[in-house]
CHARMM-style PDB file with segment names, atoms N, HN, CA, C and O in Angstrom:
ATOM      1  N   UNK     1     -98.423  -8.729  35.957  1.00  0.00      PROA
ATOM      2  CA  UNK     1     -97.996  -7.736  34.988  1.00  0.00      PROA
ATOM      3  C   UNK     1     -99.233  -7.066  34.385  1.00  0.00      PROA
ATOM      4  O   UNK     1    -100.205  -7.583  33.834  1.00  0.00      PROA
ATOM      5  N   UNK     2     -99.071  -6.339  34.524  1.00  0.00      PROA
ATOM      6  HN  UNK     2     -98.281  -5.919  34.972  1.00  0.00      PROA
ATOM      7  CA  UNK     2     -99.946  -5.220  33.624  1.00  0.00      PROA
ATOM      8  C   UNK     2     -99.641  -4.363  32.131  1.00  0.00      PROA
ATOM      9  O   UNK     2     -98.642  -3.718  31.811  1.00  0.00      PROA
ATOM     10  N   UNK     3    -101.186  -4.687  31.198  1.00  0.00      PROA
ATOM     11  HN  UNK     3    -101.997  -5.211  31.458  1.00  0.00      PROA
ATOM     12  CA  UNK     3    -100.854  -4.353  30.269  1.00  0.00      PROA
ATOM     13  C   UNK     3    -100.847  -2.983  29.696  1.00  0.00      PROA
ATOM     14  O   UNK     3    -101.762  -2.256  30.084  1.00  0.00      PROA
ATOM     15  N   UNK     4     -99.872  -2.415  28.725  1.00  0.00      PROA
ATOM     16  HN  UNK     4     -99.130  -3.006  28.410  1.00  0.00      PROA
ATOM     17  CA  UNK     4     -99.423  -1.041  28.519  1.00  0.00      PROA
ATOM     18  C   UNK     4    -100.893  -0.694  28.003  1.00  0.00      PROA
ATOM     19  O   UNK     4    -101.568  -1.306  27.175  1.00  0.00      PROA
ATOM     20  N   UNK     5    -101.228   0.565  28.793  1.00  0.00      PROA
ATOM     21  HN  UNK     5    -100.680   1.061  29.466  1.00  0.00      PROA
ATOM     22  CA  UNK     5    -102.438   1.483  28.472  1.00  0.00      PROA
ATOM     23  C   UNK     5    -102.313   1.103  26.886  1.00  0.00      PROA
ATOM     24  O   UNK     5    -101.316   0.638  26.334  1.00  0.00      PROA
ATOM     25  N   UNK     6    -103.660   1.437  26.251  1.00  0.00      PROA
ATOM     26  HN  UNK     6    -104.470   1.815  26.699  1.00  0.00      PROA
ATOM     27  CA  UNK     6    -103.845   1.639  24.917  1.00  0.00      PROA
ATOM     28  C   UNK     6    -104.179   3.560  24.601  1.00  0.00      PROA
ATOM     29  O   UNK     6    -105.288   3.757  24.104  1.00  0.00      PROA
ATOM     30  N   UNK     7    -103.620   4.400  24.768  1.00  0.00      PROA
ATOM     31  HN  UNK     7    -102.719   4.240  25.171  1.00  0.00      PROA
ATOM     32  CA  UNK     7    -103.341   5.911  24.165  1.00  0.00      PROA
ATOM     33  C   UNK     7    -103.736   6.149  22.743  1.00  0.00      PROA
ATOM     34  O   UNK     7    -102.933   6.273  21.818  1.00  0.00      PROA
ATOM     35  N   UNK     8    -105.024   6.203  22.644  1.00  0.00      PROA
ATOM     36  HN  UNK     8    -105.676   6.102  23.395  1.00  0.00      PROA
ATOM     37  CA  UNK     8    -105.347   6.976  21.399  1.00  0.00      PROA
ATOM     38  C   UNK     8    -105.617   8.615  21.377  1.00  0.00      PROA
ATOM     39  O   UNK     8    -105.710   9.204  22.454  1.00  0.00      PROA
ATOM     40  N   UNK     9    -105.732   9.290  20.204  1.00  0.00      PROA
ATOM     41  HN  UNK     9    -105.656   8.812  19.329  1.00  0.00      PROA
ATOM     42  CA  UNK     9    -105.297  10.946  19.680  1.00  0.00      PROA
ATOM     43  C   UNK     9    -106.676  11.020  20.237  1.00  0.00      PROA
ATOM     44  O   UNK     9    -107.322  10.016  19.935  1.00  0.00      PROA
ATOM     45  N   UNK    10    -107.432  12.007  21.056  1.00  0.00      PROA
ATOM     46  HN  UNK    10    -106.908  12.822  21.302  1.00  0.00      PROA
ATOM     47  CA  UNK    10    -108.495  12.636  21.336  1.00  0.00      PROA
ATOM     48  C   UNK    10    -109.126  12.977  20.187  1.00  0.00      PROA
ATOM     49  O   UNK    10    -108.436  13.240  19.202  1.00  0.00      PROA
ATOM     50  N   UNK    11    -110.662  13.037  20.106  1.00  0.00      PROA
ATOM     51  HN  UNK    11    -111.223  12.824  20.906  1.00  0.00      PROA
ATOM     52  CA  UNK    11    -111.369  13.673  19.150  1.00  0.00      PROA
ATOM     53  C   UNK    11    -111.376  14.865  18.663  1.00  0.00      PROA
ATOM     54  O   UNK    11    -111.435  15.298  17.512  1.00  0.00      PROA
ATOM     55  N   UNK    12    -111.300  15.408  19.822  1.00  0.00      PROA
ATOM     56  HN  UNK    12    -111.252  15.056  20.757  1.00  0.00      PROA
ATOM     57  CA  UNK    12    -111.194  17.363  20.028  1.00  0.00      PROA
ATOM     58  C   UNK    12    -109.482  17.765  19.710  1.00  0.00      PROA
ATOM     59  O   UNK    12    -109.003  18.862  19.993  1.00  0.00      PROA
ATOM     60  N   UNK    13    -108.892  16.902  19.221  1.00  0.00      PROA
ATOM     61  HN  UNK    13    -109.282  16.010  18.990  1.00  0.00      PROA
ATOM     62  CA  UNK    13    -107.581  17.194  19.317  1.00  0.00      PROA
ATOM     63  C   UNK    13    -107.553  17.660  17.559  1.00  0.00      PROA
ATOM     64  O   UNK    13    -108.261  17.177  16.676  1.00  0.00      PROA
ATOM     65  N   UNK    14    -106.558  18.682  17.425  1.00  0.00      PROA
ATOM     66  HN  UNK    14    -105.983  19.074  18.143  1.00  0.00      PROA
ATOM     67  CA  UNK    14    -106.159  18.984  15.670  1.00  0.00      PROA
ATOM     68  C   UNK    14    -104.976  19.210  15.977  1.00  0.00      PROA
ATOM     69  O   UNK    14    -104.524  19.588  17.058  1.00  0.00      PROA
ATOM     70  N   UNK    15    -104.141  18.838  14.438  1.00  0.00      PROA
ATOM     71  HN  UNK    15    -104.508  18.530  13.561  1.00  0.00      PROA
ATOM     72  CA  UNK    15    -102.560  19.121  14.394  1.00  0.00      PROA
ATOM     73  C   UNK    15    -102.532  19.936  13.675  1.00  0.00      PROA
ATOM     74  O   UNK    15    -101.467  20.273  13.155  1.00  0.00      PROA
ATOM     75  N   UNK    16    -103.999  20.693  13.324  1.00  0.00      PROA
ATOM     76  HN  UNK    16    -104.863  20.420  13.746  1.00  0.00      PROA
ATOM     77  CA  UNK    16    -104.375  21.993  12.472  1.00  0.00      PROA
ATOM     78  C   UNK    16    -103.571  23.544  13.263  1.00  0.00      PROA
ATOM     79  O   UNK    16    -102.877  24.478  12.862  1.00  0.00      PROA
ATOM     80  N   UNK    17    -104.177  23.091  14.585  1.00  0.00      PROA
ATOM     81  HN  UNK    17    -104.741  22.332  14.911  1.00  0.00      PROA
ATOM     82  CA  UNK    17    -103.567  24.258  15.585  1.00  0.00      PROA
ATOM     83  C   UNK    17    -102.658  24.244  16.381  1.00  0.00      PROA
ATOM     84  O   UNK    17    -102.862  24.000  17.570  1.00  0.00      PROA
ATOM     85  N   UNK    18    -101.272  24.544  15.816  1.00  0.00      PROA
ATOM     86  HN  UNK    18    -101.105  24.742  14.850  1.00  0.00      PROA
ATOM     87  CA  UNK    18    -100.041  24.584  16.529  1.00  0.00      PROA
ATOM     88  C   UNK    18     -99.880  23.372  16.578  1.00  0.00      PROA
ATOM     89  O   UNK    18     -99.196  23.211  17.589  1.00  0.00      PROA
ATOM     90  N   UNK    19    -100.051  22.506  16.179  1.00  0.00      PROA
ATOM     91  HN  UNK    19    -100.607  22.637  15.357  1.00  0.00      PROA
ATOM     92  CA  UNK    19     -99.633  20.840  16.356  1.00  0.00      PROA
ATOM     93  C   UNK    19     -99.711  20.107  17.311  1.00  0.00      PROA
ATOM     94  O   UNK    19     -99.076  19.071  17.504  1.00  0.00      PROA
ATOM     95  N   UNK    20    -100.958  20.886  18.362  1.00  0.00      PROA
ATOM     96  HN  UNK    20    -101.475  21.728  18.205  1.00  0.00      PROA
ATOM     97  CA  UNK    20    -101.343  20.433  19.503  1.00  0.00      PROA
ATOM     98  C   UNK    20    -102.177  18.834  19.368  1.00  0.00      PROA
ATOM     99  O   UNK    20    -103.012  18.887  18.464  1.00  0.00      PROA
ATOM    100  N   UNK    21    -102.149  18.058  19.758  1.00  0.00      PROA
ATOM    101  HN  UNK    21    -101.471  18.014  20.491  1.00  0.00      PROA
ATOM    102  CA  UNK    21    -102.664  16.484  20.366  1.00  0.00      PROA
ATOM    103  C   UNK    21    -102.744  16.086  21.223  1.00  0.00      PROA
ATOM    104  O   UNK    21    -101.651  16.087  21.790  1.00  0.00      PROA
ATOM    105  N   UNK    22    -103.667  15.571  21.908  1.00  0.00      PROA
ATOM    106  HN  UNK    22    -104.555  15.571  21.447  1.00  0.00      PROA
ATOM    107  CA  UNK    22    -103.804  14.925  23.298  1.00  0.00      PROA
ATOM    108  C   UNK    22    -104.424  13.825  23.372  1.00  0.00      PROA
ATOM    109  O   UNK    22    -105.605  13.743  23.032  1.00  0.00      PROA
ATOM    110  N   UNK    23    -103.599  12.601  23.914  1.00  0.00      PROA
ATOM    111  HN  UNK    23    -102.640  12.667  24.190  1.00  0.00      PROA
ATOM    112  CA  UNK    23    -104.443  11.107  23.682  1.00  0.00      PROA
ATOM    113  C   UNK    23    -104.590  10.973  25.228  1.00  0.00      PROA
ATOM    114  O   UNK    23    -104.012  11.423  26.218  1.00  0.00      PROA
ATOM    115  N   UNK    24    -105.873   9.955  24.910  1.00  0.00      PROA
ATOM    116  HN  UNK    24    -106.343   9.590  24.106  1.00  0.00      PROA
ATOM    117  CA  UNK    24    -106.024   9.180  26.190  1.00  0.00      PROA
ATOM    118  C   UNK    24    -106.035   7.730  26.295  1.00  0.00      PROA
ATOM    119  O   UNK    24    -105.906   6.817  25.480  1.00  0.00      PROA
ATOM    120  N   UNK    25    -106.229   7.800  27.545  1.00  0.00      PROA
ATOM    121  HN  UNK    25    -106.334   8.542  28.207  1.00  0.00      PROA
ATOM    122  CA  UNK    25    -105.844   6.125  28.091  1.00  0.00      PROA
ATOM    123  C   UNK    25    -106.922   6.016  29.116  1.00  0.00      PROA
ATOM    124  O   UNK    25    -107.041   6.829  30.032  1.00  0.00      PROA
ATOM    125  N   UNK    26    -107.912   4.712  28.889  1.00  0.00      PROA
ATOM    126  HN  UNK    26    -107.815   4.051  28.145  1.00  0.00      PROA
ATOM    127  CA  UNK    26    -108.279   3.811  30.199  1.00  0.00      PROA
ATOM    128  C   UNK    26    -107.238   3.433  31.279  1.00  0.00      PROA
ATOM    129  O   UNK    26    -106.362   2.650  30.911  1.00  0.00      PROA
ATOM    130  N   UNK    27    -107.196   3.954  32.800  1.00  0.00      PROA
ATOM    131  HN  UNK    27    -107.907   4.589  33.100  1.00  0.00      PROA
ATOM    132  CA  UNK    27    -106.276   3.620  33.304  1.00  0.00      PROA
ATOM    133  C   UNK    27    -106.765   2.598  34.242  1.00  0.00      PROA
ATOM    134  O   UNK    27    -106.850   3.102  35.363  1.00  0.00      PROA
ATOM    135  N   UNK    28    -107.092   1.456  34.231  1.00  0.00      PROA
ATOM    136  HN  UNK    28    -107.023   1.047  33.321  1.00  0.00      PROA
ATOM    137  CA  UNK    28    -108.276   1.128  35.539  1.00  0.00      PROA
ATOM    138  C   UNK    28    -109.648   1.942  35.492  1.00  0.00      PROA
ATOM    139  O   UNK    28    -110.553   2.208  34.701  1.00  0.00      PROA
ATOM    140  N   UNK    29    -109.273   2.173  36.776  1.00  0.00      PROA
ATOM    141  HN  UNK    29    -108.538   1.957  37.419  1.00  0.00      PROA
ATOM    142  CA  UNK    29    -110.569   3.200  37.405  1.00  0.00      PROA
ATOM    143  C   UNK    29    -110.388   4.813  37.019  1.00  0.00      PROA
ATOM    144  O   UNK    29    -111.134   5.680  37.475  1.00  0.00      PROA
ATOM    145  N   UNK    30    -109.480   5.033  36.272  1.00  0.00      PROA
ATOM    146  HN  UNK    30    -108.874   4.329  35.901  1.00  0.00      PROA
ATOM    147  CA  UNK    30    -108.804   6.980  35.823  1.00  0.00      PROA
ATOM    148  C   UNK    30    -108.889   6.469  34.574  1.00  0.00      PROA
ATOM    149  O   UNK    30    -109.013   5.401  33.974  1.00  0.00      PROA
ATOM    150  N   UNK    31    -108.719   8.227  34.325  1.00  0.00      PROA
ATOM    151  HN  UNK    31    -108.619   9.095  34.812  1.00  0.00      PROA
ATOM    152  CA  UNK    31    -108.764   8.074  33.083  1.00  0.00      PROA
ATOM    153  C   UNK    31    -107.181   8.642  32.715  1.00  0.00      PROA
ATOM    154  O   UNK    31    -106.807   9.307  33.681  1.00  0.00      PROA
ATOM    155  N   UNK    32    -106.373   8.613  31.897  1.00  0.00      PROA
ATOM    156  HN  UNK    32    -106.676   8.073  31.112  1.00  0.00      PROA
ATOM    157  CA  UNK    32    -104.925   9.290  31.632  1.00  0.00      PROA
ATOM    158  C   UNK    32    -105.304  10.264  30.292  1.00  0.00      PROA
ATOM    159  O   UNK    32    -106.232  10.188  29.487  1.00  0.00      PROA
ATOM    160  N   UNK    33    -104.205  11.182  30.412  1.00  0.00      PROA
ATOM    161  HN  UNK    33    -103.451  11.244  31.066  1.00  0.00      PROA
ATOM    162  CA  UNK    33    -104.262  12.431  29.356  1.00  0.00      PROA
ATOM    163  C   UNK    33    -102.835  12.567  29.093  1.00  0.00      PROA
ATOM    164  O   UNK    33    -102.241  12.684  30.165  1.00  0.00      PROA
ATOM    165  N   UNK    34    -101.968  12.600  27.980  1.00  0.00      PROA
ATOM    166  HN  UNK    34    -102.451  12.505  27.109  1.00  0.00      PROA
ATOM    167  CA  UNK    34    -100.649  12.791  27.741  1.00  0.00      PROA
ATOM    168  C   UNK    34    -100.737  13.681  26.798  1.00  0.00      PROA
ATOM    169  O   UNK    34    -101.840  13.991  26.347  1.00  0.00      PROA
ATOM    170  N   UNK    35     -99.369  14.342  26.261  1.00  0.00      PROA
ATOM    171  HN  UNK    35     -98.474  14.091  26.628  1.00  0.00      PROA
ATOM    172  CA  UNK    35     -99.288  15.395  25.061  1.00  0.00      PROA
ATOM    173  C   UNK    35     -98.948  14.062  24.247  1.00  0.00      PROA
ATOM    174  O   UNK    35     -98.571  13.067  24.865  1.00  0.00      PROA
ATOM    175  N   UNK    36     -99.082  14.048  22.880  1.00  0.00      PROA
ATOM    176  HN  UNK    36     -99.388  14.857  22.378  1.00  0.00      PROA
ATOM    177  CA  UNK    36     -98.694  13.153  21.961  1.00  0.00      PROA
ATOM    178  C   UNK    36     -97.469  13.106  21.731  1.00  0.00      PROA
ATOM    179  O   UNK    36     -96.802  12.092  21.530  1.00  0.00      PROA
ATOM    180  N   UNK    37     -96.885  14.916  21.760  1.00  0.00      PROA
ATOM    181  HN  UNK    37     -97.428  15.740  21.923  1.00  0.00      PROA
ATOM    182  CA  UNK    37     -95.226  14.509  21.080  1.00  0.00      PROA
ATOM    183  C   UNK    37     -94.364  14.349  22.068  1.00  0.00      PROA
ATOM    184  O   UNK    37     -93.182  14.646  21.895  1.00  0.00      PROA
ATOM    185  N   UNK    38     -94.854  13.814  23.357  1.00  0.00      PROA
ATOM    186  HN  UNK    38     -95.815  13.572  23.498  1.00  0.00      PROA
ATOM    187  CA  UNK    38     -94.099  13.137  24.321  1.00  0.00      PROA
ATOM    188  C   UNK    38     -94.511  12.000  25.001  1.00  0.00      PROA
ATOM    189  O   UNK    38     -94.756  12.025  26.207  1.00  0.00      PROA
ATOM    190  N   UNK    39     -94.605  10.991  24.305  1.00  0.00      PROA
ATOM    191  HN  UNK    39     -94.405  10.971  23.325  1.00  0.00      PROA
ATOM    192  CA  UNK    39     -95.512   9.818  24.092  1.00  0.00      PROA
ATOM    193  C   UNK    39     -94.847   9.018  25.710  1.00  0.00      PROA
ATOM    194  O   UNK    39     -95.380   8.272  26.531  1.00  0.00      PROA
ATOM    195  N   UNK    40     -93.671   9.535  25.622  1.00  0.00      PROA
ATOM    196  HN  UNK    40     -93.238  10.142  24.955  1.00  0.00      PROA
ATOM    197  CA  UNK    40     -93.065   9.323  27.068  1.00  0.00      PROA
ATOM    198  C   UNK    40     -92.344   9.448  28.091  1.00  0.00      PROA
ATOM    199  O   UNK    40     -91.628   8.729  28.789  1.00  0.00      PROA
ATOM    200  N   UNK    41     -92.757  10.793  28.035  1.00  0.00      PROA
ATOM    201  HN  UNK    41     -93.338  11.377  27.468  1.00  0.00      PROA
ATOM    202  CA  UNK    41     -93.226  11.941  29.372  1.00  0.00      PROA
ATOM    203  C   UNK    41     -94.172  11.884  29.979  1.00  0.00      PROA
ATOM    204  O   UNK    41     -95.007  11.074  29.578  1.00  0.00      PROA
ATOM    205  N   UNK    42     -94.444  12.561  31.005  1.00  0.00      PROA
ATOM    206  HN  UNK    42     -93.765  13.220  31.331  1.00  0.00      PROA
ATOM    207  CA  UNK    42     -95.892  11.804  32.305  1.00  0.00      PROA
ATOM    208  C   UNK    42     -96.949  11.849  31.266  1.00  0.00      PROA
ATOM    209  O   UNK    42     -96.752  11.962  30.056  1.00  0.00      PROA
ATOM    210  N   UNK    43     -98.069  11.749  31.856  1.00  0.00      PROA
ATOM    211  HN  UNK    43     -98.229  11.657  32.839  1.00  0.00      PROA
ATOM    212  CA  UNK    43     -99.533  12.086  31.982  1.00  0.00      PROA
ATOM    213  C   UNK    43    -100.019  12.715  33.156  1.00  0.00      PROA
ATOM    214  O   UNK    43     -99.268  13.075  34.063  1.00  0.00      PROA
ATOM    215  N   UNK    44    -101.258  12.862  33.171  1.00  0.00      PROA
ATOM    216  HN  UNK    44    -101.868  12.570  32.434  1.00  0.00      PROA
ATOM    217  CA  UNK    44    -101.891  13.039  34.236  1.00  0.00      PROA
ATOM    218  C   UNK    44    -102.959  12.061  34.264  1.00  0.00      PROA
ATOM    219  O   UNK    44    -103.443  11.286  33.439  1.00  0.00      PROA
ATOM    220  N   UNK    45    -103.195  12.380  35.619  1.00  0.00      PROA
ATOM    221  HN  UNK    45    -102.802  13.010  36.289  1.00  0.00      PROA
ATOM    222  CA  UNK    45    -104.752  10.873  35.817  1.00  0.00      PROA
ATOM    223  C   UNK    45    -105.846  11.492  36.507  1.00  0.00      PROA
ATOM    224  O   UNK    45    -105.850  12.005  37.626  1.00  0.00      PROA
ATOM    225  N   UNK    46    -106.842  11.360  35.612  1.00  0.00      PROA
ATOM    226  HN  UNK    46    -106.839  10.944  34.702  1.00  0.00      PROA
ATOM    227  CA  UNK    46    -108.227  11.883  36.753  1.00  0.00      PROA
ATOM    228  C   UNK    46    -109.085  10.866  37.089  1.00  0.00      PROA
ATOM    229  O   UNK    46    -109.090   9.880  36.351  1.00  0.00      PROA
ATOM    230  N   UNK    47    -109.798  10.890  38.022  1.00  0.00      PROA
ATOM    231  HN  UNK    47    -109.794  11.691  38.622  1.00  0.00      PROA
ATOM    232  CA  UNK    47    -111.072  10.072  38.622  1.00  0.00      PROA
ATOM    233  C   UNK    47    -111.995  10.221  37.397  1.00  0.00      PROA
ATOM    234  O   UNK    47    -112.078  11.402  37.061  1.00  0.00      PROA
ATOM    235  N   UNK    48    -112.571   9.545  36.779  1.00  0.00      PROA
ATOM    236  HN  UNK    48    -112.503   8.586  37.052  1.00  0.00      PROA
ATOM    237  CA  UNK    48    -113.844   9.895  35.953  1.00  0.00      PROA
ATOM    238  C   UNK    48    -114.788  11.018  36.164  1.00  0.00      PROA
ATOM    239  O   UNK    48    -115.396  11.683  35.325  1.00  0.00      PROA
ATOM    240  N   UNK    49    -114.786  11.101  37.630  1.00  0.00      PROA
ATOM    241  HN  UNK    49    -114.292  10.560  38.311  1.00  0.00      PROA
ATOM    242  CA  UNK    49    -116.020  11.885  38.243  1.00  0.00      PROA
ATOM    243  C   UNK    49    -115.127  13.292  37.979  1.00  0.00      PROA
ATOM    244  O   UNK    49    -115.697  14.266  37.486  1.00  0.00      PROA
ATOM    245  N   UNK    50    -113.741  13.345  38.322  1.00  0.00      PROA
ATOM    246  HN  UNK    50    -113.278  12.554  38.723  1.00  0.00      PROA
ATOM    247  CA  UNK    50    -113.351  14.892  38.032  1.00  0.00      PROA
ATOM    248  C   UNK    50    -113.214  14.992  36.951  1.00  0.00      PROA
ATOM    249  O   UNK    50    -113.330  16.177  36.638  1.00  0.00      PROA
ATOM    250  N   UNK    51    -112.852  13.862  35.453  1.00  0.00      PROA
ATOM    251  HN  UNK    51    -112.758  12.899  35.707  1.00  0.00      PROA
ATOM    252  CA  UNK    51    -113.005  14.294  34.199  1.00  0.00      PROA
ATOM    253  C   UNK    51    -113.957  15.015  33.745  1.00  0.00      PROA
ATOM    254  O   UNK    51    -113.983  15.985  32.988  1.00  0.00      PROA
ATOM    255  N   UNK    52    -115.306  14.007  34.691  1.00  0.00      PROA
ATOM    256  HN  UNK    52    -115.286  13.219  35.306  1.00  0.00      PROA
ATOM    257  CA  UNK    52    -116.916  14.467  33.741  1.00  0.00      PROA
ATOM    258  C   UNK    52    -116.811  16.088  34.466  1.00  0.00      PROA
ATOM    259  O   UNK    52    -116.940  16.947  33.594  1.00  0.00      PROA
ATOM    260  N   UNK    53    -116.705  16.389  35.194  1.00  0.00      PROA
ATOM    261  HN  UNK    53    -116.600  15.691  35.903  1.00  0.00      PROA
ATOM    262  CA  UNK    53    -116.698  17.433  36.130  1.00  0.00      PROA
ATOM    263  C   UNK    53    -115.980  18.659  35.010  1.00  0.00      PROA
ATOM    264  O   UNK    53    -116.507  19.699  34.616  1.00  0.00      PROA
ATOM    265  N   UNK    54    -114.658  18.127  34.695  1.00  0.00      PROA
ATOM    266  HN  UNK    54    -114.229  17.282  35.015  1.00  0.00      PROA
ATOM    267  CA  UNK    54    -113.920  19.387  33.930  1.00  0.00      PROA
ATOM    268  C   UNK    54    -114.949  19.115  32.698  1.00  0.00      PROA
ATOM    269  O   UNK    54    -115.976  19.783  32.816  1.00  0.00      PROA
ATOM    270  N   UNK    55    -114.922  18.568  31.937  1.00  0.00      PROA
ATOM    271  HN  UNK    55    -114.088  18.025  31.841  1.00  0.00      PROA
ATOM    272  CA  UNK    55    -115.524  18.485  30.145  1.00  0.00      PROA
ATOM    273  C   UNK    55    -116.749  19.198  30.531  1.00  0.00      PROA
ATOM    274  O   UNK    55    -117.079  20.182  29.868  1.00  0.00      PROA
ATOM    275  N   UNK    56    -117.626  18.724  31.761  1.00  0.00      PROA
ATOM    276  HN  UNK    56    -117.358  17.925  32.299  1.00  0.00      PROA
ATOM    277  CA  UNK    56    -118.616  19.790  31.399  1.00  0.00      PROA
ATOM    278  C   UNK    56    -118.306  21.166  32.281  1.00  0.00      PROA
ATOM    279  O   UNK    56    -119.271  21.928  32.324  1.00  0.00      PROA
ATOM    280  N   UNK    57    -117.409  21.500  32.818  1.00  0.00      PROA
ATOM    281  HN  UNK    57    -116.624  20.881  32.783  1.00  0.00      PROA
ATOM    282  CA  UNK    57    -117.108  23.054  32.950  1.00  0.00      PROA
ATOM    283  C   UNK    57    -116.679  23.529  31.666  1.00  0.00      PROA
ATOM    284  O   UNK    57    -117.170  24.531  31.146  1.00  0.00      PROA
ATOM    285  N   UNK    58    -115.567  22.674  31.020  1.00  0.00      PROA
ATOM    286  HN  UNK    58    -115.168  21.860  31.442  1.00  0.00      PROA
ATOM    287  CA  UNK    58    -115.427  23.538  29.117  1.00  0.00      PROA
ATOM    288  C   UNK    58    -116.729  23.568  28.012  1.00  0.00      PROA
ATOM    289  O   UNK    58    -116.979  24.347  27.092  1.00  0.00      PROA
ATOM    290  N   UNK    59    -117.487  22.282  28.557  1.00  0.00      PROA
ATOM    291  HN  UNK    59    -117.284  21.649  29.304  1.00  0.00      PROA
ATOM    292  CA  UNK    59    -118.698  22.243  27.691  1.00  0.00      PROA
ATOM    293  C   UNK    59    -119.343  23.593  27.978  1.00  0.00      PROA
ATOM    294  O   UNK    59    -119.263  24.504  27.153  1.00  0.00      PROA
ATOM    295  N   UNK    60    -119.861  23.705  28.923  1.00  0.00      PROA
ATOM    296  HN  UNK    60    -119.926  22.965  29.593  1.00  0.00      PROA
ATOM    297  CA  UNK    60    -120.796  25.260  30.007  1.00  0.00      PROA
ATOM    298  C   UNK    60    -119.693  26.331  29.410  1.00  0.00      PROA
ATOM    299  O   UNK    60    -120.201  27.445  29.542  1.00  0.00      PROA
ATOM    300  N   UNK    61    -118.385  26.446  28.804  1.00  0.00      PROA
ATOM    301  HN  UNK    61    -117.972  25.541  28.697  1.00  0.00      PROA
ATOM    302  CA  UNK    61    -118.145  27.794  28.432  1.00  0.00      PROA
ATOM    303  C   UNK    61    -117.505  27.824  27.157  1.00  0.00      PROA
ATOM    304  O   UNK    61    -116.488  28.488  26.962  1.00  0.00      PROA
ATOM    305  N   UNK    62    -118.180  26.982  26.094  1.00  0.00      PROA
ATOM    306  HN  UNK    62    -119.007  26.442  26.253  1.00  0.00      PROA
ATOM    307  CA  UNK    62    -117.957  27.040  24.776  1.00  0.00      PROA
ATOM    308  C   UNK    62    -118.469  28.287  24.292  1.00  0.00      PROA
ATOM    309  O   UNK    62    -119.294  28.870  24.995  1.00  0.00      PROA
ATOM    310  N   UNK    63    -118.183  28.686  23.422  1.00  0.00      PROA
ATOM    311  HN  UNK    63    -117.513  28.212  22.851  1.00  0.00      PROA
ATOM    312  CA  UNK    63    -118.799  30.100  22.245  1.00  0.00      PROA
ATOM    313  C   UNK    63    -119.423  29.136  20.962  1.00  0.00      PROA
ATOM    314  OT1 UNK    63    -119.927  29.673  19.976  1.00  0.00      PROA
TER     315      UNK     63
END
């Protein structure tokens, strides 16, 4: 048996703007991304290597 991911609220996340939230989860070897106000509805799962990959494509086009 395996134990239920632990899903905490992202850093970059505010309920300032539109009441948007996004937690994550250690999934194993992925990492998981869910909306908060559907705590259980899918996720998605990335490889670490395509996480680091996206954060620094949004990092490279911050203002």
């Amino acid at each position: 048996m395996h134990d239920a991911p632990a899903w905490r609220k992202s850093t970059h996340s505010t309920e300032q703007e539109f009441g948007t939230c996004v937690e994550v989860a250690e999934l194993g070897d992925r990492l998981g991304v869910r909306d908060s106000k559907d705590p259980g509805g899918p996720h998605l799962s990335f490889s670490r290597e395509a996480w680091a990959a996206f954060m620094s494509s949004i990092r490279s086009r911050a203002i």
